[in-house]
C-alpha positions as CSV (number, residue, x, y, z in Angstrom):
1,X,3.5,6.2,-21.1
2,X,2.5,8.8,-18.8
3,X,1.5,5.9,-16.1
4,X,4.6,4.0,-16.6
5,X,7.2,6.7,-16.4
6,X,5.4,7.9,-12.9
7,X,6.4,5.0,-11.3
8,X,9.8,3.6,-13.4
9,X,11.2,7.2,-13.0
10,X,11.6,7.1,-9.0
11,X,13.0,3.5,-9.5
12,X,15.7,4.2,-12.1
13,X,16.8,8.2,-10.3
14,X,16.7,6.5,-7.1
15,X,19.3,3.6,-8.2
16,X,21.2,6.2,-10.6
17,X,22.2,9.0,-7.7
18,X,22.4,6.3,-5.2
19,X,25.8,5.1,-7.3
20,X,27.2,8.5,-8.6
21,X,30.3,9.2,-6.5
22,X,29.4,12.0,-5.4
23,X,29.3,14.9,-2.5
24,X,26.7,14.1,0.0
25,X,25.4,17.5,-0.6
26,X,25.4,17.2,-4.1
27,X,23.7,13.9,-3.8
28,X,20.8,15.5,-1.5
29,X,20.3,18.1,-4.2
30,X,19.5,15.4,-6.8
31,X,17.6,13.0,-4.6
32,X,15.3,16.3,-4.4
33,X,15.2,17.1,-7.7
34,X,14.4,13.5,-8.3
35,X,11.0,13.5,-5.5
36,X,10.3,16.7,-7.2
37,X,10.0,15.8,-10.7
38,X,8.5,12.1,-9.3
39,X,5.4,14.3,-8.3
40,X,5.1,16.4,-11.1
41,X,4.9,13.4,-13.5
42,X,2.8,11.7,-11.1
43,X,0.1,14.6,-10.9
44,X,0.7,14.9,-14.6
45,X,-0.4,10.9,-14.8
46,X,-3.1,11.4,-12.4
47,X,-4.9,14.5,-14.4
48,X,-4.0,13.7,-18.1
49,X,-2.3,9.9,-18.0
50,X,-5.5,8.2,-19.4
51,X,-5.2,4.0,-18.9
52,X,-2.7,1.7,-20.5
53,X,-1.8,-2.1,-20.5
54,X,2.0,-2.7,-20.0
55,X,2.1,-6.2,-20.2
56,X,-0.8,-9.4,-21.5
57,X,0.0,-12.8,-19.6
58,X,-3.0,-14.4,-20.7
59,X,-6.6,-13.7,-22.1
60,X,-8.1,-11.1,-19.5
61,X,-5.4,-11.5,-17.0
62,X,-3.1,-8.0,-17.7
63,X,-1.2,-5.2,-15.9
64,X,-3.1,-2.3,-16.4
65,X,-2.5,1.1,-14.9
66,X,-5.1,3.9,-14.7
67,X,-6.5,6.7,-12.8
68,X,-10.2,7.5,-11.0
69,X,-10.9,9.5,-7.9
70,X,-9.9,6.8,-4.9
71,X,-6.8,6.6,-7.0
72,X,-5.9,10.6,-7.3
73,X,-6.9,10.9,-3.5
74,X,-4.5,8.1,-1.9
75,X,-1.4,9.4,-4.6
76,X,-2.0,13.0,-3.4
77,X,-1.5,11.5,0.4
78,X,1.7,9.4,-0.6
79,X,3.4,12.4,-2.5
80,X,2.6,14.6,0.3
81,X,4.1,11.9,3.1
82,X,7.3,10.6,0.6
83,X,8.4,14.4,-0.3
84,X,8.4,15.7,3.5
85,X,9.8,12.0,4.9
86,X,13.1,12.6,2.1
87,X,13.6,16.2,3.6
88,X,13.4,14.4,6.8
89,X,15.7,12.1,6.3
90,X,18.4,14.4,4.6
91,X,19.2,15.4,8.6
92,X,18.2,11.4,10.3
93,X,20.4,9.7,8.2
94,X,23.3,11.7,9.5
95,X,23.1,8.8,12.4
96,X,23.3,6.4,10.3
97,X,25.6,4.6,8.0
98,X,25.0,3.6,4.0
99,X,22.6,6.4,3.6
100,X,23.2,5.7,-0.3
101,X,21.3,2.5,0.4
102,X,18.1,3.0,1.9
103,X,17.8,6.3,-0.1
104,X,17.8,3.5,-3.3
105,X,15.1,1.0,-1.7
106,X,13.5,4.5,-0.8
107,X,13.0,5.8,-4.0
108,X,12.4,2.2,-5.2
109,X,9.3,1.4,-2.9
110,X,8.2,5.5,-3.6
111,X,7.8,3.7,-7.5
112,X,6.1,0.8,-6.2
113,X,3.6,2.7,-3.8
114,X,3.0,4.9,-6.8
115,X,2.1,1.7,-8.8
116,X,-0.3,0.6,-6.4
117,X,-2.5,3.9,-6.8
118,X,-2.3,3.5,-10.6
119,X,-3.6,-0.2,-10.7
120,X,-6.2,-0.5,-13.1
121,X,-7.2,-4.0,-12.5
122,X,-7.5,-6.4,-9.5
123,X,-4.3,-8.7,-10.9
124,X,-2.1,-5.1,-11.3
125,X,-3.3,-4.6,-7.6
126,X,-1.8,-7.8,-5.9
127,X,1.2,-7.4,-7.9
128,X,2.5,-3.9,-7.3
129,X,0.8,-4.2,-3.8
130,X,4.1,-7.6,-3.6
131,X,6.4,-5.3,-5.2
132,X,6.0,-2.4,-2.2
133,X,6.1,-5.6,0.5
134,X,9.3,-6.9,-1.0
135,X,11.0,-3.4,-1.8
136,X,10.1,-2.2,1.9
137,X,12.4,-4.8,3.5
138,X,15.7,-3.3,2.8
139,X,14.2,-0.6,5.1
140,X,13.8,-2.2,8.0
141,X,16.8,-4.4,7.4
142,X,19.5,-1.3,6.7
143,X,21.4,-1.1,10.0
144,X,22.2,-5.0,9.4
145,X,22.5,-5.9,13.0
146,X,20.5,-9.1,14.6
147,X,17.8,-7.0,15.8
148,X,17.2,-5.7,12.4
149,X,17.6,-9.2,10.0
150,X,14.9,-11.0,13.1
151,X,12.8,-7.8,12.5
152,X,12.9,-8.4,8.8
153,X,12.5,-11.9,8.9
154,X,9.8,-11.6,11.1
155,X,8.3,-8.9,8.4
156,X,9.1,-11.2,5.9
157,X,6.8,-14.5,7.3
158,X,4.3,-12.0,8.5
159,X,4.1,-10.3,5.0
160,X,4.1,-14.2,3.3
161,X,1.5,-15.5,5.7
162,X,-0.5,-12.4,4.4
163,X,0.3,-12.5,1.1
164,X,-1.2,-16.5,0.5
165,X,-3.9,-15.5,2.1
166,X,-4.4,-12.1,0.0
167,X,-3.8,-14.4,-3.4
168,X,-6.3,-17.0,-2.6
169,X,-8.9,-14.2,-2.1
170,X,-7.8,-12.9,-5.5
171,X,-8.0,-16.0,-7.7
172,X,-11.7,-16.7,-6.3
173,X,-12.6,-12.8,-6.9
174,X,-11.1,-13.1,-10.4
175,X,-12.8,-16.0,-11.0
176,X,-16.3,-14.7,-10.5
177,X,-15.4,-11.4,-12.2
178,X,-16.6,-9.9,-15.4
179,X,-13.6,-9.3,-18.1
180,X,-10.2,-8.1,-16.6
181,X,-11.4,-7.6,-13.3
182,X,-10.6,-4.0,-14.1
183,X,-12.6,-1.3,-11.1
184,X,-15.5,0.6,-13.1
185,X,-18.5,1.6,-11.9
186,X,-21.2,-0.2,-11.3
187,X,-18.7,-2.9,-10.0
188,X,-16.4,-6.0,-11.3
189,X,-18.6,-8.8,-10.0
190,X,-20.6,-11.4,-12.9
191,X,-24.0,-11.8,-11.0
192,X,-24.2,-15.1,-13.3
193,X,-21.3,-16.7,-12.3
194,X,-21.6,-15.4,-8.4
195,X,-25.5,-16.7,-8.5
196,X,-25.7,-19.6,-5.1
197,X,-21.7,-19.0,-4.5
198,X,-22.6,-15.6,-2.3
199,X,-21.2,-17.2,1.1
200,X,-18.6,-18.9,-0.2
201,X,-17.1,-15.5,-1.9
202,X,-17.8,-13.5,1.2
203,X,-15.8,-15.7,3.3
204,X,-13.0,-16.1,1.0
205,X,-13.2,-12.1,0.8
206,X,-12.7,-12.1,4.3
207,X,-9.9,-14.2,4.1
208,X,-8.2,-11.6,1.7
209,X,-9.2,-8.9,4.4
210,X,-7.2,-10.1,6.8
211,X,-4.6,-10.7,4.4
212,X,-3.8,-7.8,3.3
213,X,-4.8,-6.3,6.9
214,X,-1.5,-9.1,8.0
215,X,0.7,-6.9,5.5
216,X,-0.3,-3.6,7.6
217,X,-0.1,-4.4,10.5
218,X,-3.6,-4.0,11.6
219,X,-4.9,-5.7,15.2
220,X,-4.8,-8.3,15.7
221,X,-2.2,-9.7,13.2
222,X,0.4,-6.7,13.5
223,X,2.8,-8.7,15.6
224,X,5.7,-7.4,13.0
225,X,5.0,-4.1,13.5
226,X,6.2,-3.1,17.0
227,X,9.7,-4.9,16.4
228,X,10.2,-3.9,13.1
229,X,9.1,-0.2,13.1
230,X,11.7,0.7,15.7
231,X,14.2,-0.9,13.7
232,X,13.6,0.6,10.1
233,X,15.2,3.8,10.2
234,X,12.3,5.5,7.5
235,X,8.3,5.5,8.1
236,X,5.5,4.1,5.7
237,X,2.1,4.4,4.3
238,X,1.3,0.9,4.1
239,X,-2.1,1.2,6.3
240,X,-3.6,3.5,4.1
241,X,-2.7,1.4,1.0
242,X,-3.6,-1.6,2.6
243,X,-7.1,-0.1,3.1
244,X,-7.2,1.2,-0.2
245,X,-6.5,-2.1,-1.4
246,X,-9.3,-3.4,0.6
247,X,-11.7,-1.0,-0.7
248,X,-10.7,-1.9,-4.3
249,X,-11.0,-5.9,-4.3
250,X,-13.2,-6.3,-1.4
251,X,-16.5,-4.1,-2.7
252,X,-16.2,-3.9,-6.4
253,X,-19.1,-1.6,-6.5
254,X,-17.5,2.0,-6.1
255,X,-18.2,4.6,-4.8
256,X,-19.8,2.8,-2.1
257,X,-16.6,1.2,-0.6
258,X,-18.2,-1.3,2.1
259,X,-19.7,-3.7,2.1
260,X,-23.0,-2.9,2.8
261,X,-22.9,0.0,0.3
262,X,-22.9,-2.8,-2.5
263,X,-25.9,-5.1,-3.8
264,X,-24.3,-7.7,-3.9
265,X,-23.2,-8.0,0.1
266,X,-27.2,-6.8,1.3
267,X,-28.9,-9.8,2.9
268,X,-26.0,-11.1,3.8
269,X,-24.1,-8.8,6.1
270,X,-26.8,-6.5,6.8
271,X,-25.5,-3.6,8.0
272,X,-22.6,-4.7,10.0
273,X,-19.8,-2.6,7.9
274,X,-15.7,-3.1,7.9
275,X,-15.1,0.2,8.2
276,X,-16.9,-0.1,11.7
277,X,-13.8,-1.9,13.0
278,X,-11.2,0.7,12.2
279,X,-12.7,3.0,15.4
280,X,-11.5,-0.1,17.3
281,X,-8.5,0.2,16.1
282,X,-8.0,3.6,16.5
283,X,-8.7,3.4,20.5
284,X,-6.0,0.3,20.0
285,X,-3.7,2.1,18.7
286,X,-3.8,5.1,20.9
287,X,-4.3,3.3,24.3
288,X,-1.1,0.8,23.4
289,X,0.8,4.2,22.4
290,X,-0.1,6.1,25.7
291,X,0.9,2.4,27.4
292,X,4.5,2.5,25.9
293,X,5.9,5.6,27.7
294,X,9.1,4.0,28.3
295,X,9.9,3.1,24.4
296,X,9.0,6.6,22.5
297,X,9.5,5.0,19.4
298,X,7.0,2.2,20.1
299,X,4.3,5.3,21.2
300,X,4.6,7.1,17.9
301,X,3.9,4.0,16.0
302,X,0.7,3.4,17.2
303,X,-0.4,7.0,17.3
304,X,0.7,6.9,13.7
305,X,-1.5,4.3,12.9
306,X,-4.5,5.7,14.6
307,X,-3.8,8.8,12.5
308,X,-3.8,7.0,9.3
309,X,-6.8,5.4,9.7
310,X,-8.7,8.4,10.1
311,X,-7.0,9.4,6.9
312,X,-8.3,5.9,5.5
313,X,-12.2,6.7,6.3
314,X,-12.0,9.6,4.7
315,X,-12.0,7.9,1.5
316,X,-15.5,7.2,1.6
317,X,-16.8,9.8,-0.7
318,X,-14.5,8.5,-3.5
């Protein structure tokens, strides 16, 4: 119950404080309390939670949540970046108006990114990894002008587009899985049932790549990001999920999280590696952020994406 209540607990104290009538002061106080005790249960979870299956749909197709070291490491990153962006926002929302609001989808896509640490399984993955999509919205439409429902919208297709293409990746995955598609070691993958399919699974693994690279915002498919991030009054951590992610599904072979690291992908991509691309980005992302010097805003966002790719790499040794 440990997992469950890590990520339900933000969910329900974010949506319960958000409608107290209350002080604003008072309110702050609680939403604090509330990230507090979010990241004591979660490290609580993370050391001592074990693995559980909340719900069955089918034979081999559940929601299961548990913890390894890949897991522990990207939760420690987004407890670290949710607890000081609240504090933060406690004095930025001042500018704005129905702070009550996005304090609610805050906590409420806190829950969700917590879930997506916790997936056990490669079908928990691309759901909680839908949830944080669709509970991140309200964010970036809050002020409710026309610059912020076009941003959203155009978040929205961007994040569907993504999203298809993320799905088809994971029924073909699941498919030539063993069991649950749960991550343990030694890797997902049934060598009889990929045997003569190898290409066809890479490129469909591709596919999901960019996928779930759409949902981020990486180059070249991040056309959402520059006009929604200036909009969206809070920040995110959806790169570095997004990567986690891709190191989950995409190499089911841990620790070696690329895909030359696995058997299964030698002799086929050599050692051309995915991670190799993400120093592209980074120069991306730091050149187009020196190149905006008239729209701040537009600067930090890209040097916040170089940063958090460097944060990404470093989850090779998990």
């Amino acid at each position: 119950m440990l997992m469950i209540a890590a990520f339900i607990f933000p969910v329900l104290a974010g949506i319960v404080i958000s409608v107290l009538k209350i002080e604003t002061g008072k309110r702050h106080l609680l939403y604090a309390g509330a990230m507090l005790l979010t990241d004591l249960i979660s490290i609580w979870a993370a050391v001592w939670g074990g693995s559980i299956t909340a719900v069955t749909f089918f034979k081999n197709v559940t929601l299961t949540f548990t913890m390894d070291n890949l897991g522990r490491y990207v939760l420690i990153g987004v407890l670290l970046l949710y607890s000081a962006v609240l504090f933060y926002s406690f004095e930025y929302m001042k500018m704005e108006e129905n702070e009550e609001r996005f304090f609610a989808f805050f906590f409420i896509s806190f829950g969700a990114l917590i879930s997506v640490c916790m997936a056990g399984n490669l079908v928990t993955l691309y759901f909680c990894f839908e949830m944080l999509t669709l509970t991140s919205m309200p964010l970036v439409i809050h002020e409710m002008t026309r610059d912020a429902v076009n941003a959203a919208l155009k978040y929205l297709f961007y994040s569907i587009g993504g999203a298809l293409m993320g799905l088809l990746a994971v029924f073909f995955v699941y498919y030539f899985s063993s069991g649950d598609g749960s991550f343990v070691m030694g890797g997902f993958l049934d060598t009889a049932k990929t045997a003569g399919h190898e290409k066809l699974l890479l490129a469909v693994i591709m596919v999901g790549i960019i996928g779930f690279g759409t949902k981020a915002g990486l180059y070249p498919m991040h056309g959402w990001l520059p006009t929604a991030h200036p909009i969206a009054p809070g920040t995110g951590f959806v790169a570095a999920v997004w990567y986690y992610c891709k190191s989950r599904y995409c190499v089911p072979d841990p620790p070696c999280l690329f895909f030359s690291g696995s058997g299964f992908y030698q002799g086929y991509m050599g050692s051309v590696r995915v991670d190799n691309a993400l120093p592209v980005y980074n120069l991306y992302g730091i050149n187009d952020g020196l190149s905006r010097k008239g729209d701040k805003e537009e600067a930090c966002l890209f040097h916040d994406q170089s940063a958090v790719l460097y944060y990404s790499r470093s989850f090779a040794p998990f």
